[in-house]
C-alpha positions, 0 to 999 in steps of 0.5 A: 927553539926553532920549533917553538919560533916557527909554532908561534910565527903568525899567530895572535897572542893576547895579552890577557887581563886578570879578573879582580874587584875593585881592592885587587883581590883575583877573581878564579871564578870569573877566570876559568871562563874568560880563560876557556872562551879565549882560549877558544878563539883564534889565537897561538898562544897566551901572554900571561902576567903581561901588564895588560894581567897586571902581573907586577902587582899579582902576588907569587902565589896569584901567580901561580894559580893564574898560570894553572888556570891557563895551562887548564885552559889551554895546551898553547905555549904560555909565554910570561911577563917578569920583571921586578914585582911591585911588592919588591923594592930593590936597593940597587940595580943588581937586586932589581936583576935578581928580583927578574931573574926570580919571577923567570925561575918561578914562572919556569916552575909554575909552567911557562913555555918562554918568558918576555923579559921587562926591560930596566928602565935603568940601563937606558942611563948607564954608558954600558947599558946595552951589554947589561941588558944581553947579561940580563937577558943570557942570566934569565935564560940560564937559570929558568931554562926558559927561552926568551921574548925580548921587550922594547917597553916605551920610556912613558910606561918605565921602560928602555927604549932597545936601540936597533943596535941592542935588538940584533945583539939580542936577537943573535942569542940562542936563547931568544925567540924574538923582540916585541915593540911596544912603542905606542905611538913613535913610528920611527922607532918601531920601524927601526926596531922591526927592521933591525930583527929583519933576516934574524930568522926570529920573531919579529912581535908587534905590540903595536896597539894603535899601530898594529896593521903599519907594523905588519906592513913594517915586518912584524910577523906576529902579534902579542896585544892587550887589545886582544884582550877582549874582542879576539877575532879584531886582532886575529882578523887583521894579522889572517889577512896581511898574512894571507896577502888579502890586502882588501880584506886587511884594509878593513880588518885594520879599519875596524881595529883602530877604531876599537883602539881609538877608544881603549888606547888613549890618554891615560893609557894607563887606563887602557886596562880598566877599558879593556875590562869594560869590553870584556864585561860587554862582551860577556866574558867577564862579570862587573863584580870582576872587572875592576882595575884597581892599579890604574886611574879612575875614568869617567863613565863617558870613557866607558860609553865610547867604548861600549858605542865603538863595540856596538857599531862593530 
């Protein structure tokens, strides 16, 4: 465990997309070399089935052929996203746990190296929530044997915002490798979230698309971004410099970053995905006839000149 922490502590992680056309159906053709050019960049390891892949709404059997392309791509560890897949309807607050624990032992089996648990949003209204999500978290790590990445998801994406106190408990388990913040935009409550991992010894991971440079000055100590997703090098330059204490170079380097993240990460954010295909389009990294998402909401044309713009003038 510690090995793996230390392998991944300081290193960029994109949240990779899945390329797919427009009815959702995955493109492995146009994923073999978006694969291989990331996996050629800057980065210390791959987030794959996260929801900038929109692994929720991949079936099981796209799941495993998109785990094999990466672990083709790639020797860096593969952490995976599992939740509760969009084709399984739980009854109840245990079948949503099951169906968790599910996606972990399959992700274990189609090659994983550690898994970010999604957290369920249903926790937040239960008077012992804290203590079932370190259930949750103790029961994934015991049947996938698989170490863990814990997930503060913002409420606005369905997820359960991890109190300070939650995250130390989390965090004082063998089992987890650290915490990622994905809060947005409440900078409060990613401050608390960093510092409340502070001399834990773990990750402290930032999702921080649109507060990714204050985050690293906050104590993040890595980086797991959809951002990334596309135009690697932004990402990684930002998270070399704090780490290398070239606050000059970082200053810029974040510069550059938030305004990429000025016109991907906005409102619907849900459309954040179908921006970062654009980028990865203009980029060369994928084709047009590969980078639609079909999950997200329709965006004009406009929004896709912003980015294309913003690209250019970088």
């Amino acid at each position: 465990m510690h090995a793996l922490v230390e392998q991944l502590r300081g290193t960029l992680l994109p949240a990779v997309v899945t390329p797919m056309d427009s009815t959702g159906v995955v493109s492995y053709d146009a994923l073999e070399p978006y694969a291989a050019a990331i996996a050629a960049g800057p980065i210390g390891g791959v987030a794959v089935w996260a929801h900038t892949g929109r692994g929720l709404f991949l079936s099981e059997a796209d799941r495993g052929k998109v785990m094999a392309t990466w672990r083709a791509a790639t020797s860096a560890p593969l952490v995976a996203g599992v939740g509760v897949p969009r084709s399984v309807e739980p009854g109840s607050l245990r079948e949503a746990e099951d169906a968790t624990v599910g996606m972990a032992v399959n992700a274990a089996g189609f090659g994983a190296d550690a898994v970010m648990v999604y957290p369920l949003a249903a926790y937040g209204s239960l008077p012992d929530g804290e203590a079932a999500a370190v259930r949750l978290h103790q029961r994934v790590a015991a049947e996938s044997g698989l170490p863990l990445v814990g997930f503060y998801l913002h409420g606005g994406a369905g997820g359960y915002p991890y109190p300070p106190s939650l995250i130390k408990e989390l965090l004082s388990l063998p089992e987890m490798l650290g915490v990622k913040t994905a809060t947005l935009d409440q900078a409060v409550a990613c401050q608390d979230a960093i510092w409340a991992g502070r001399d834990s010894g773990k990750l402290l991971i930032t999702g921080e698309d649109r507060m990714y440079g204050p985050s690293m000055m906050w104590g993040a100590d890595t980086a797991l971004v959809g951002i990334a997703a596309a135009q690697v090098e932004l990402s990684a330059a930002v998270l070399r410099a704090w780490t290398a204490g070239d606050h000059a170079e970082f200053l810029k380097a974040s510069d550059r970053l938030d305004r990429f993240a000025a016109v991907t990460f906005y409102d619907p954010i849900e459309g954040y995905v179908q921006r970062m295909l654009w980028a990865a389009v203009w980029e060369g990294l994928l084709p047009e006839a590969a980078a639609s998402d079909p999950y997200g909401p329709s965006l004009p044309a406009a929004e896709r000149d912003l980015v294309i713009r913003c690209l250019e003038s970088l």
